[in-house]
C-alpha positions as a printed Julia matrix, in Angstrom:
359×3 Matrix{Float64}:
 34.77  -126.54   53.68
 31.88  -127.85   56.0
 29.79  -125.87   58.01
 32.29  -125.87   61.44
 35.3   -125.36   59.17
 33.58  -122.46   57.47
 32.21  -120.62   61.29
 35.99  -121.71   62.96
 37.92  -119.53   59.67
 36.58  -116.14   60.23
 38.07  -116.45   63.47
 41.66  -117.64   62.51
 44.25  -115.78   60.65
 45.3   -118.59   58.5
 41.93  -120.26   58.06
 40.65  -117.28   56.77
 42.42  -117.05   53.62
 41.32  -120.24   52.5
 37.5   -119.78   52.42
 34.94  -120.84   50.37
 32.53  -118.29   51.17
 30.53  -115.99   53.8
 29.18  -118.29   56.58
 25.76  -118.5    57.43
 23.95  -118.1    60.75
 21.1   -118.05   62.36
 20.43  -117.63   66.52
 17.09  -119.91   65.94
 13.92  -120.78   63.92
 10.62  -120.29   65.96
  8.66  -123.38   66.54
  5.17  -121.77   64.95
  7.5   -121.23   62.0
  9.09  -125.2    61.79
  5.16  -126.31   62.3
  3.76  -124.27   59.01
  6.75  -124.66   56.57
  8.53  -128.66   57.63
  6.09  -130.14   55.47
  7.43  -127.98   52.35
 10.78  -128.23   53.72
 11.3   -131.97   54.39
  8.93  -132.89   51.2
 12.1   -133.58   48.04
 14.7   -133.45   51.11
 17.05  -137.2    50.68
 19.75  -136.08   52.61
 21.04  -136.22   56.58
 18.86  -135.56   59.13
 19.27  -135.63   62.74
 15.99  -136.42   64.11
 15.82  -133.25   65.73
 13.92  -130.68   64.14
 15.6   -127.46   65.97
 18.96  -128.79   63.59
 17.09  -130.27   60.69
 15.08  -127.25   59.36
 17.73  -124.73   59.42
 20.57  -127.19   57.98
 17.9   -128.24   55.0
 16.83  -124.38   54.7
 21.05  -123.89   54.06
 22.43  -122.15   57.75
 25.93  -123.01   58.51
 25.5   -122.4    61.88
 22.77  -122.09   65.03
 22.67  -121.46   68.97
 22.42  -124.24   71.09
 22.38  -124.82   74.73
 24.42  -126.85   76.44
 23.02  -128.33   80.42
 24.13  -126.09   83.31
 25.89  -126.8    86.38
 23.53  -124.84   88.96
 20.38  -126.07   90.13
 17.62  -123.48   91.87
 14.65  -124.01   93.88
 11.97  -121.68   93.89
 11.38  -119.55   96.12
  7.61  -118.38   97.5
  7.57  -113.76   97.57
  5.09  -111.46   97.63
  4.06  -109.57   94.72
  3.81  -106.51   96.01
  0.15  -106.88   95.68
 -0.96  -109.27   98.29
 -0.07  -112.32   96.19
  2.3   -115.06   96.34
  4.44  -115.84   93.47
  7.22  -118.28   93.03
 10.44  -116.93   91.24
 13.78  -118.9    90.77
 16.78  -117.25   89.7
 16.14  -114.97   86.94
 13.56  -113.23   89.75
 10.76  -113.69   87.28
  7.27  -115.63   87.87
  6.18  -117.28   85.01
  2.58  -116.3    83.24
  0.17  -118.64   83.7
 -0.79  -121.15   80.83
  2.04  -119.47   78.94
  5.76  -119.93   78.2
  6.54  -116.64   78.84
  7.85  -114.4    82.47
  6.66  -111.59   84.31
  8.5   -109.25   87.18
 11.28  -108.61   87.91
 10.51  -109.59   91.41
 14.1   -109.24   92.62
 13.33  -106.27   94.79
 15.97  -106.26   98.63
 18.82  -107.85   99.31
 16.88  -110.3   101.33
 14.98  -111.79   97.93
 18.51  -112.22   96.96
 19.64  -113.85   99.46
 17.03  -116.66   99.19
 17.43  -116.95   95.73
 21.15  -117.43   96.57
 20.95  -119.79   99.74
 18.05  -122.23   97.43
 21.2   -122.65   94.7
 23.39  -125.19   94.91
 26.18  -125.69   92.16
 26.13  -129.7    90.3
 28.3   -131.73   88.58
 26.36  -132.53   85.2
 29.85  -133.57   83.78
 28.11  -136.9    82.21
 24.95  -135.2    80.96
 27.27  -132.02   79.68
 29.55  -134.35   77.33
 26.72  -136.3    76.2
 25.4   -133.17   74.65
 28.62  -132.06   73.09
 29.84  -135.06   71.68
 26.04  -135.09   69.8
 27.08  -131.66   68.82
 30.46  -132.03   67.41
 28.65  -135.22   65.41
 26.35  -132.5    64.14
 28.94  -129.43   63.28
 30.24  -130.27   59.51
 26.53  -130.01   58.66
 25.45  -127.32   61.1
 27.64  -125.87   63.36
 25.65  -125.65   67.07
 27.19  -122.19   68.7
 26.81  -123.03   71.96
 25.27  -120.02   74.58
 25.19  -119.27   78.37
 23.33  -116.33   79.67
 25.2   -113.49   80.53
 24.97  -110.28   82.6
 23.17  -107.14   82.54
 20.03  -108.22   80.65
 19.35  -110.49   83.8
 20.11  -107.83   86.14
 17.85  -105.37   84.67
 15.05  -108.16   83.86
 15.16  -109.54   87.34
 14.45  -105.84   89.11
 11.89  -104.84   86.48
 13.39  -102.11   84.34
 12.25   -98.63   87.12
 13.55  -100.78   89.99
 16.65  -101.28   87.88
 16.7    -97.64   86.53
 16.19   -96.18   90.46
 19.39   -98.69   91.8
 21.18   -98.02   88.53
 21.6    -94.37   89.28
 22.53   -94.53   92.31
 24.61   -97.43   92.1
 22.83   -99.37   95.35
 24.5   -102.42   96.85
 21.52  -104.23   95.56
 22.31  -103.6    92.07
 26.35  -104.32   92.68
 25.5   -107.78   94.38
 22.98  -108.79   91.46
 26.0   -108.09   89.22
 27.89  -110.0    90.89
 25.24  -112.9    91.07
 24.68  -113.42   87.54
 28.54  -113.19   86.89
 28.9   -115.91   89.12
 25.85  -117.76   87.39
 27.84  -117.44   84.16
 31.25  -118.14   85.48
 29.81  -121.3    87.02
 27.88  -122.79   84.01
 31.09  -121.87   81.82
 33.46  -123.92   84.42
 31.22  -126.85   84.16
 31.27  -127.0    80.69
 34.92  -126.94   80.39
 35.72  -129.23   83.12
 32.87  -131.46   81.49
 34.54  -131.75   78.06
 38.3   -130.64   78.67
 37.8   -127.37   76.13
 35.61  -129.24   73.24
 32.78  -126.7    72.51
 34.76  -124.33   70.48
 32.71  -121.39   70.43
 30.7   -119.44   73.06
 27.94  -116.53   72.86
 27.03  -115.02   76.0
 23.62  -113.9    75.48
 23.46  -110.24   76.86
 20.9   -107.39   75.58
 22.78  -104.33   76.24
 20.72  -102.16   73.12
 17.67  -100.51   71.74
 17.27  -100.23   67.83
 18.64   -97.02   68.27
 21.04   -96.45   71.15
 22.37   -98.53   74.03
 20.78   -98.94   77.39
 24.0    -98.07   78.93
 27.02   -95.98   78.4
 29.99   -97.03   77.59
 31.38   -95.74   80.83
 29.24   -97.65   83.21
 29.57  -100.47   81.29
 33.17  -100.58   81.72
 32.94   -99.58   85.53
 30.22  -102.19   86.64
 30.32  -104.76   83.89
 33.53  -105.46   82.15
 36.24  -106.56   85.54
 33.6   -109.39   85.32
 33.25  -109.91   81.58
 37.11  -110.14   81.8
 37.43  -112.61   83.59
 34.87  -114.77   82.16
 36.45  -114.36   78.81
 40.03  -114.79   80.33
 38.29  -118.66   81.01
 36.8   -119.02   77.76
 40.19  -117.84   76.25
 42.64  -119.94   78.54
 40.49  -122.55   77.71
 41.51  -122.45   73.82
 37.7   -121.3    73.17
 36.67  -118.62   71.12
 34.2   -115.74   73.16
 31.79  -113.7    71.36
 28.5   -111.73   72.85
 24.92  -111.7    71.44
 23.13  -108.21   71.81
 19.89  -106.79   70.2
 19.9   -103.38   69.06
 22.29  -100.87   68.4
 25.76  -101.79   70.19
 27.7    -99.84   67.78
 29.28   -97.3    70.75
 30.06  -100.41   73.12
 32.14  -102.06   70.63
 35.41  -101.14   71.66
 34.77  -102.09   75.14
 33.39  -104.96   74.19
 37.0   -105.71   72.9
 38.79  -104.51   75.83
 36.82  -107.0    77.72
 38.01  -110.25   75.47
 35.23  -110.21   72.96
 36.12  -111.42   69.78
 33.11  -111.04   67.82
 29.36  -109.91   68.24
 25.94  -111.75   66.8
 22.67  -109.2    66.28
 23.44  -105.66   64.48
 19.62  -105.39   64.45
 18.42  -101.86   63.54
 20.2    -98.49   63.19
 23.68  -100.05   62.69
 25.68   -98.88   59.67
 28.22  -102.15   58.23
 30.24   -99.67   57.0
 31.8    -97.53   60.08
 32.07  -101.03   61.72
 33.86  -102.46   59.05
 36.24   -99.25   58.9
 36.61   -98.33   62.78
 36.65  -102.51   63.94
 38.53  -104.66   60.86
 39.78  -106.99   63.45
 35.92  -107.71   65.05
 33.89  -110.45   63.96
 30.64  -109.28   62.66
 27.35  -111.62   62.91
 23.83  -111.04   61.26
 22.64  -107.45   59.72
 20.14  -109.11   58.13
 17.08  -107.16   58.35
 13.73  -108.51   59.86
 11.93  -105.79   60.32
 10.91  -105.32   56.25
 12.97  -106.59   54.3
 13.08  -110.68   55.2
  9.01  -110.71   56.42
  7.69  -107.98   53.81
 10.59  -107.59   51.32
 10.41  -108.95   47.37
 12.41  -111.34   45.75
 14.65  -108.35   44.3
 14.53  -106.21   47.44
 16.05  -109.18   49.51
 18.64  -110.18   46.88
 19.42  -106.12   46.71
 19.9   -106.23   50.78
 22.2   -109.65   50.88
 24.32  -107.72   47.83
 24.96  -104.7    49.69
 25.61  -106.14   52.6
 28.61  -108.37   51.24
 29.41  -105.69   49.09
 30.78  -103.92   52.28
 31.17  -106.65   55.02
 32.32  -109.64   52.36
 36.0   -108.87   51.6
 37.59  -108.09   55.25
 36.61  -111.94   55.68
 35.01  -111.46   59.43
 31.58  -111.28   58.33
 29.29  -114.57   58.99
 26.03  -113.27   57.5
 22.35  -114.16   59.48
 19.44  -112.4    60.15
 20.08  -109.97   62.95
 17.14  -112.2    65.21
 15.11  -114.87   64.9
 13.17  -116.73   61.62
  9.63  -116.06   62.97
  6.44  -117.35   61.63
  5.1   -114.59   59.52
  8.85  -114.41   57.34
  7.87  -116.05   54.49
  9.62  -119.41   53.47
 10.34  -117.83   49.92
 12.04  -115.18   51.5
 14.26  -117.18   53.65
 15.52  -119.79   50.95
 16.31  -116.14   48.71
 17.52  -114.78   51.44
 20.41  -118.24   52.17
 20.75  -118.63   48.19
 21.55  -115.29   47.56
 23.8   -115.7    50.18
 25.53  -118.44   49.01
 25.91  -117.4    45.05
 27.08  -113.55   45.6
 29.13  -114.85   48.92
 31.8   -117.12   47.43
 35.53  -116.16   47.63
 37.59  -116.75   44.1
């Protein structure tokens, strides 16, 4: 099997019988990391490469599969607000100013209905149908060796990131048509970029994550209940186009989603990438059979800090419980970060591979 055939399986009935072994993920390998190991990596490497280094290092490294963007169909203009502090800042649709001289955001700045509004009123939806295909016919070239997972943003993260987390908290609890109409924003946000894609490649990507934090390590960020009442009428319907669309819908999450699960599922969910911290394989695997599990793979010790037998222990014990029910694609629960150590990563994917295989 190659690397798409491998990721497609675990979500087919049929398919699944027939493979090889546990798939392989990984949601993305920090740059700082690529620019202190490629040397090492690419040094005794004779095989494909792609002239992209995002695909190259994690195929070489052994990853059956990555996330991967694919161009949206909304355009934004800033818009100029006030901080709240006597200073302007621009903001565009996630209602975050970036930091200066950095890559990263600040805010939420997304305070009244008026921001919104703006925000709204300075989008305007485009046709990127050329630009769209482009990038998925390079993609489907690249899936038997490394399967790009293509993601769109989704939902509640954005809401809560574009208030700032006690705006969000105050318009939360008392369910404020400020919060309700930001819901409905970033559903529509979603909704459009997934539309464009579709009507871009007439159903060719296959497989999509919507990228939506809904956990700490230790509990979720919302209940269940809410999460059914504000957020899944939209989530359904977005999966009911990712579905109709012969696509395959699955949602990313840090944390602890172990209690949302079966919502998830009500919603059209088919599978969920992270299981970072707290989560226990084993109720999932007993309570959810029929759920596609992605990652487990601890970063917090065991990949960055672990030895050579304490990462071949946690791969083991991990397919030891997840292996058999054959919807387990096995990853780190996050990202390959700088201070992992390469050592630990090609243990980590060999171990993998050896203890993985199906008779």
């Amino acid at each position: 099997m190659n690397s798409y055939e491998r990721y497609i399986a675990v979500y087919d009935d049929s398919k699944r019988k027939k493979l090889d072994r546990v798939p392989t993920h990984v949601q993305y390998i920090r740059e700082e990391f690529i620019v202190k190991n490629k040397e090492k990596i690419l040094r005794h490497y004779t095989g494909k490469l792609f002239n992209d280094l995002y695909f190259d290092i994690p195929m070489i490294l052994g990853f059956d599969s990555i996330f991967a963007p694919f161009p949206q169909s909304l355009k934004f203009k800033s818009i100029k607000i006030d901080n709240g502090e006597g200073k302007s800042v621009r903001i565009r649709e996630n209602g975050q100013a970036p930091r200066h001289k950095t890559t990263y955001y600040e805010g939420g700045y997304v305070k009244n209905l008026d921001i919104l509004n703006e925000l709204i009123a300075n989008s305007k939806i485009v046709e990127n149908y050329e630009i769209i295909n482009k990038t998925i016919t390079r993609y489907e070239k690249i899936s038997p060796y490394i399967f790009p997972v293509l993601t769109v943003d989704g939902i509640f993260d954005r809401v809560w990131k574009s208030m700032g987390m006690i705006d969000f908290s105050y318009h939360f609890n008392k369910n404020t048509t400020l919060y309700r109409e930001l819901i409905k924003f970033y559903a529509h946000l979603t909704q459009t970029n997934l539309k464009g894609l579709i009507n871009a490649t007439g159903k060719r990507g296959k497989v999509i994550t919507l990228l939506d934090d809904v956990a700490y390590k230790g509990r979720l960020m919302i209940s269940p209940k809410r999460w059914e009442e504000d957020f899944m009428p939209y989530y359904k319907r977005i999966n009911s186009i990712i579905s109709d669309a012969n696509m395959i819908s699955q949602i990313h999450t840090d944390g602890d989603a172990t209690a949302l699960i079966s919502s998830l599922k009500k919603a059209g969910f088919r599978g969920l990438q992270g299981f970072e911290g707290g989560c226990d394989p084993n109720y999932i695997n007993e309570h959810h059979p029929d759920f596609v599990l992605i990652g487990f793979g601890d970063v917090s010790f065991t990949l960055p800090y672990g030895t050579s037998y304490q990462i071949e222990l946690h791969v083991k014990q991990l397919l030891d419980v997840l292996k058999e029910n054959r919807h387990f694609i096995l990853g780190p629960s996050t990202v390959i970060f700088k201070e992992i150590p390469l050592k630990n990563v090609k243990k980590f994917i060999n171990t993998a591979k050896d203890y993985g295989k199906y008779n």
